[in-house]
C-alpha positions in Angstrom: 156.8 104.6 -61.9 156.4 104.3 -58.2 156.1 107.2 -56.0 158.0 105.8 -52.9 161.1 104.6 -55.2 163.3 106.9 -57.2 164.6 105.5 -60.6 167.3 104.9 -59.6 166.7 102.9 -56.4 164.4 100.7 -58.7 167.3 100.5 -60.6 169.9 99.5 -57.8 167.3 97.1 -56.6 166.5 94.9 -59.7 170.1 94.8 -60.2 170.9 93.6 -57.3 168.3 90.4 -57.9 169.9 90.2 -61.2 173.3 89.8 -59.6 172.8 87.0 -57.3 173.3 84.7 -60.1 176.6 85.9 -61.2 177.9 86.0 -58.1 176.8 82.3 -57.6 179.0 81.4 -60.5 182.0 83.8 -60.3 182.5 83.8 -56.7 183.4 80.0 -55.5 185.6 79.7 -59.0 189.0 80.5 -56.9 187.9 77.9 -54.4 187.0 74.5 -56.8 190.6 72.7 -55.4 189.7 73.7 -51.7 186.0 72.7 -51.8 187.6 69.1 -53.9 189.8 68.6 -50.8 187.4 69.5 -48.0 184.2 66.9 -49.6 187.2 64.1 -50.5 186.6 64.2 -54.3 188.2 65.7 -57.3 188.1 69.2 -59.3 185.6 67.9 -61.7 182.9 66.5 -59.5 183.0 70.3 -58.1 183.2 71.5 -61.6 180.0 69.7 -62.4 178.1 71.3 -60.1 178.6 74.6 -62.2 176.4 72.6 -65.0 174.1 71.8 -62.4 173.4 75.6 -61.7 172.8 76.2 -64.9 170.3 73.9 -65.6 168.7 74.8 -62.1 168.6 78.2 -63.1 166.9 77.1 -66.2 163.9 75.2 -64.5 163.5 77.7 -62.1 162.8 80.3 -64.9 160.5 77.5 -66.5 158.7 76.9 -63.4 158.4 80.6 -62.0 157.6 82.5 -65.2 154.1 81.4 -66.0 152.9 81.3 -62.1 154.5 84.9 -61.7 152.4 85.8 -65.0 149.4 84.2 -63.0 149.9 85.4 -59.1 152.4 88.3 -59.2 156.5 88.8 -59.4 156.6 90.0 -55.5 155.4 86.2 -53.9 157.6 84.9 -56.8 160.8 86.7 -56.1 160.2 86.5 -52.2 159.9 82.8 -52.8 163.2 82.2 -55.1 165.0 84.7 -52.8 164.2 82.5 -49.6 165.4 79.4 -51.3 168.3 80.9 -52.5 168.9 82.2 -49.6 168.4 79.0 -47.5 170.6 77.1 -49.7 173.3 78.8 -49.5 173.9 78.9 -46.1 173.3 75.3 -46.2 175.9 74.4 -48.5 178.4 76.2 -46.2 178.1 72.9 -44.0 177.5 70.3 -46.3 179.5 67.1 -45.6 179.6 65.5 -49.1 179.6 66.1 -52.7 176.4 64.8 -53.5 174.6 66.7 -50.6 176.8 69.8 -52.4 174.8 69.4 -55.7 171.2 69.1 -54.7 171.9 72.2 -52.7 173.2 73.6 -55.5 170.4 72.6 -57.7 168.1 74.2 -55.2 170.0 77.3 -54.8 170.2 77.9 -59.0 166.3 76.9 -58.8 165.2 79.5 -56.0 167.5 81.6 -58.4 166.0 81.2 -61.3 162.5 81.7 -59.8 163.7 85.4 -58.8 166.0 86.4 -61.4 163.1 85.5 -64.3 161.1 88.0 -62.8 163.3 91.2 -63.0 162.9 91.4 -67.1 158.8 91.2 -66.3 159.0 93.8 -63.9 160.6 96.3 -66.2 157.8 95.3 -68.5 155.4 96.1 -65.7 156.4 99.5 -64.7 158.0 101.1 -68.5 157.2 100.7 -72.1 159.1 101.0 -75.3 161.9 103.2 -75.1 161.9 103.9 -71.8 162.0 100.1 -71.0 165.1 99.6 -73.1 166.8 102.5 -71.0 165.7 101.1 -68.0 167.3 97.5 -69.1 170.4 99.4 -70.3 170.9 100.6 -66.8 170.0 97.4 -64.7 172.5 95.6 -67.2 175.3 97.9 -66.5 174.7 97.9 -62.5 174.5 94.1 -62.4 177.4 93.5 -64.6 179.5 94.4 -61.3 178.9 91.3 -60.3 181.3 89.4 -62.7 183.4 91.9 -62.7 184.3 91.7 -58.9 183.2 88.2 -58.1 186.3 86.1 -58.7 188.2 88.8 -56.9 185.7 88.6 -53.8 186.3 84.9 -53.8 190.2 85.2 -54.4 190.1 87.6 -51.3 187.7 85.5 -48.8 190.0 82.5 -49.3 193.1 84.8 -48.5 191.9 85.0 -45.0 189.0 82.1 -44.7 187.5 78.9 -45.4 185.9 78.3 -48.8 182.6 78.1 -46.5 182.6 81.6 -45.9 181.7 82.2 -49.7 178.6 80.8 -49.6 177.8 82.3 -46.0 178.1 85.6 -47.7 175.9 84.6 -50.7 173.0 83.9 -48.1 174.1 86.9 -45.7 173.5 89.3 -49.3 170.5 87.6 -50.6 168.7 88.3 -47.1 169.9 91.7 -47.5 168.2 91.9 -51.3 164.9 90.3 -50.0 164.7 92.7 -46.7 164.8 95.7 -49.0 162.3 94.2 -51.6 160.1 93.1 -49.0 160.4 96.3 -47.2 161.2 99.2 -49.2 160.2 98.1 -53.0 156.6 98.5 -54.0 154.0 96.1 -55.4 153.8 96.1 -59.4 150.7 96.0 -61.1 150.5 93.9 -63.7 148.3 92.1 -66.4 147.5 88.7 -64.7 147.0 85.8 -67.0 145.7 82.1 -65.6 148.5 79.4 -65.4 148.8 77.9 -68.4 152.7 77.2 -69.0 152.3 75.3 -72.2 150.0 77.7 -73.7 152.2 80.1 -72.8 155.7 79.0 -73.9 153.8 77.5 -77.2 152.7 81.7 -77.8 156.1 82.8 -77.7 157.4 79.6 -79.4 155.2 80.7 -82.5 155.4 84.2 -82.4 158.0 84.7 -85.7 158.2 88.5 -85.0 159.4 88.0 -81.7 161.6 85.1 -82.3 163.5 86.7 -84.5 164.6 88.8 -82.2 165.1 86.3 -79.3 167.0 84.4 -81.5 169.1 86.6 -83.2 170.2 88.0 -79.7 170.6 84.4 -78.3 173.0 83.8 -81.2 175.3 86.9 -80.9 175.2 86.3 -77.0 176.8 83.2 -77.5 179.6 84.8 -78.8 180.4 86.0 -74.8 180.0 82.3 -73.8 182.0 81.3 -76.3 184.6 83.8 -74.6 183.8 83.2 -71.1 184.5 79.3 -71.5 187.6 79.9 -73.2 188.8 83.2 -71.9 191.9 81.7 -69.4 193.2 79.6 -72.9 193.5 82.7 -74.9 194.9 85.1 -72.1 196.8 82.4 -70.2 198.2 79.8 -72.5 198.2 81.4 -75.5 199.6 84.9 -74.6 200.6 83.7 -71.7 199.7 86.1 -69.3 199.6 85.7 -65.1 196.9 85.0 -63.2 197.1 88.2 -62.3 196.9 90.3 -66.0 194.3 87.7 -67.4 191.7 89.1 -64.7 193.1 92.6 -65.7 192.2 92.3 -68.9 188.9 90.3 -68.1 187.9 93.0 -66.3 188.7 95.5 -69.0 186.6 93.5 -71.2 183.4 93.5 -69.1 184.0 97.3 -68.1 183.6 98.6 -72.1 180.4 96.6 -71.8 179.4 98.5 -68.9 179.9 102.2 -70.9 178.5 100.8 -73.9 175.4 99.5 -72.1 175.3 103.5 -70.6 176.0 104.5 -74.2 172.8 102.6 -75.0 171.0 103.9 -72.0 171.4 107.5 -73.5 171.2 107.0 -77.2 167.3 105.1 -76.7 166.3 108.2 -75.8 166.4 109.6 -79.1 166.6 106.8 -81.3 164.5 103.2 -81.5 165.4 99.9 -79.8 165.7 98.5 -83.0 168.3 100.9 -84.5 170.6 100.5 -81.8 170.2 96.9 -82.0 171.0 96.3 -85.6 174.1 98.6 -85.3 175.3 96.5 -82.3 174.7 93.2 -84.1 176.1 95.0 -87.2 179.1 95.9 -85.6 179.6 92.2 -83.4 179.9 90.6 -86.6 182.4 92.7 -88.4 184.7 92.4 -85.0 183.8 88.8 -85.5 185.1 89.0 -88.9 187.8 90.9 -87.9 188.9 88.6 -84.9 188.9 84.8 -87.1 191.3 87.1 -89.9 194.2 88.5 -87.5 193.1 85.1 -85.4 197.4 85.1 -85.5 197.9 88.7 -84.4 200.2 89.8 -81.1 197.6 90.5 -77.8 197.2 94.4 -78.4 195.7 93.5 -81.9 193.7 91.0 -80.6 192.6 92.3 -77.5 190.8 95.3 -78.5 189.1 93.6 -81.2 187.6 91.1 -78.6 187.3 93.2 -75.9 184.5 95.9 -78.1 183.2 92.6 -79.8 181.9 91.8 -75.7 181.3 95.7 -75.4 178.6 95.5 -78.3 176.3 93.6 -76.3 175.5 96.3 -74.0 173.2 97.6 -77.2 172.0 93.5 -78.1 170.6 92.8 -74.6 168.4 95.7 -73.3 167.2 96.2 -76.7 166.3 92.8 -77.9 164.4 91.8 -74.4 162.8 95.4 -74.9 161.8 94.7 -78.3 160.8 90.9 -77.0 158.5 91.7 -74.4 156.5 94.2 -75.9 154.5 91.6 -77.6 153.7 89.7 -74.3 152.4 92.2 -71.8 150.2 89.8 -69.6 153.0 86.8 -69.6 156.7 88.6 -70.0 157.9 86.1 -67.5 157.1 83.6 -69.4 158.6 84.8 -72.4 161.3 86.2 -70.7 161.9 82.5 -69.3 162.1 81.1 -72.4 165.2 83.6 -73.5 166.6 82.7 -70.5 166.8 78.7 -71.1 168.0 79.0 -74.5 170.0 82.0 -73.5 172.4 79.5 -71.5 171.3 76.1 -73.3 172.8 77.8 -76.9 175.4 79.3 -74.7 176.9 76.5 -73.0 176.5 74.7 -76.4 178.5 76.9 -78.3 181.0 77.2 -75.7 181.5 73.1 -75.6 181.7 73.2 -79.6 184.6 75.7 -79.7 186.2 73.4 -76.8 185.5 70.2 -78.2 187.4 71.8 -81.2 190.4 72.8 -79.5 193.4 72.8 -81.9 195.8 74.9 -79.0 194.8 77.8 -81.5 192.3 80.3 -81.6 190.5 79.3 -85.3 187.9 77.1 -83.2 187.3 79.6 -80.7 186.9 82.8 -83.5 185.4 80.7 -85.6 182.4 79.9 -83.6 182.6 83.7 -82.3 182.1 85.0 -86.0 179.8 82.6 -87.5 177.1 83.2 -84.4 177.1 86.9 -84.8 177.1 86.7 -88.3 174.2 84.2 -88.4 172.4 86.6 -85.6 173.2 89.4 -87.5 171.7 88.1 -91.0 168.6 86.6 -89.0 167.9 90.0 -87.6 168.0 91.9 -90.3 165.8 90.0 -92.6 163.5 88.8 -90.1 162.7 92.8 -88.8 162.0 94.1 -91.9 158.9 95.9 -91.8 158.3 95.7 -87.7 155.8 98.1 -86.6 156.6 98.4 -82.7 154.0 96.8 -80.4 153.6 99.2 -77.6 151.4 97.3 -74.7 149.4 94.7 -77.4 149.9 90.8 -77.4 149.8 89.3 -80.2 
């Protein structure tokens, strides 16, 4: 670990990288109709741009991972954080909708490039264990982000222009970079050449460590699944305010938060792999439990989906621990890779349960409790007999 950073500023600082792309997503939601009016075209056009960050985000990770491998994270996350940073202030005066996505598409990219390179980092600096702590923590520090982004938004608009969103992404992103450039040290790391295809193609065939990138893509689906469908269930079909449904959002992503602390402290005296079978184990019988009372009031339902999101805080750390161990000279390339399919199967799953849509929850808890169980059954008879790989490539 460094000397001139304490844990937790390392902590505090990788988070904060993580969070820019959260609050890229979460922030200008409140402020689709007002951004529609102002560029003279409709809720969707605006709307689209949201696809466009994600698969930005998803070439940046594919473009930065195997030349961070190569050259280093801190010219890689310097780079992505300038172009993030740039962007956003430009989109704060763009004229036109289609000026408003390639800025967007930049903004996701520069994103991507930094963002890919916080997992690799933690695979720098810790191993084993320790690693799947340190994720624990990051996770639960970053996971602010979503919490308070919509409000942020909700409350900029109350007393600005929708502008003044994306003046305050680039206003916090130069804040990130100063104390990176400034205050956080230089990493070593395992360099490898640059050689994407090799590189993607050795995680791609790695079956030890695709079971476990799939199996925690699968069961993170589940969230995406309840992201893109969260305002039908609290809104329409329990008909909640405005108000309550970010209430109870918030309640949702907060028991995710203690159980990624949870995690943080249990690693300490138990393997990555443990933890992550019981949180998988226990995603899929909430899955179960959610498509059976699909018909129950809000206070059955509620809880059950509310820890069924709380179980990934011991699926994330511990998965992209377990992950990376086998890649210690190109992490951000395989880190990349959970990335794009991360949000790829994600989105996917979320547009199946929509394109579904019954105006009941069967689609929705259906798609939520076939992916966890199909992670679930993946994981467990794809890890028998692992042997940990602490700091070997295989």
């Amino acid at each position: 670990m460094s000397h001139t950073l304490t844990e937790r500023q390392i902590v505090l600082t990788l988070a904060a990288l993580s969070a820019i792309t959260p609050l890229a997503i979460d922030m200008y939601l409140p402020a689709f109709p007002a951004i529609a009016t102002e560029l003279h075209t409709s809720i969707p056009n605006i709307e689209f741009s949201l696809s466009i960050y994600f698969f930005g985000m998803a070439m940046g990770q594919l473009f930065g991972g195997p030349i961070s491998d190569a050259y280093g994270r801190r010219p890689m996350v310097i780079i992505g954080l300038i172009v993030f940073g740039l962007s956003s202030f430009l989109l704060s005066i763009t004229p036109q909708v289609e000026t408003f996505w390639i800025l967007r598409a930049l903004q996701s990219f520069g994103g991507g490039i930094a963002t890919v390179n916080v997992s690799a980092t933690v695979r720098d600096m810790f191993d084993g264990k320790e690693s799947a702590r340190i994720f624990s923590l990051i996770a639960m520090v970053m996971l602010m982000a979503p919490l308070l982004a919509p409000t942020l938004g909700s409350l900029v608009l109350k007393f600005f222009e929708w502008e003044i969103i994306f003046i305050l992404l680039g206003i916090y992103t130069l804040f990130a970079l100063g104390f990176y450039l400034f205050r956080f040290p230089p990493v070593k790391q395992k360099r490898s050449k640059i050689t994407p295809i090799q590189n993607y193609k050795n995680v791609l065939t790695h079956k030890q460590a695709m079971v476990f990138i799939i199996s925690q893509i699968l069961c993170t689906s589940g969230m995406y699944t309840y992201i893109t469908s969260s305002s039908f269930i609290y809104m329409e079909h329990f008909h909640l305010s405005a108000g309550k449904f970010a209430l109870f959002f918030g309640v949702s992503v907060m028991i995710l938060m203690a159980c990624g602390r949870l995690n943080a402290w249990l690693v300490k005296r138990n393997e990555p792999l443990v933890l992550l079978r019981f949180g998988m184990t226990t995603q899929s019988i909430l899955g179960v439990l959610l498509f059976v009372f699909q018909d129950g009031n809000l206070y059955l339902l509620f809880p059950l989906i509310s820890f069924y999101i709380g179980t990934l805080g011991f699926i994330f750390s511990n998965a992209i621990s377990l992950t990376l161990e086998f890649f210690p000279t190109i992490s951000a390339s395989a880190n990349a890779i959970v990335g794009v399919l991360q949000y790829s199967v994600g989105a996917f799953m979320g547009f199946v349960a929509s394109s579904m849509h019954d105006s009941t929850l069967l689609p929705i808890t259906g798609v939520m409790m076939v992916v966890s169980l199909c992670g679930t059954l993946l994981l467990l008879l794809g890890s028998r007999g692992y042997i940990p790989h602490h700091g070997t490539q295989s």
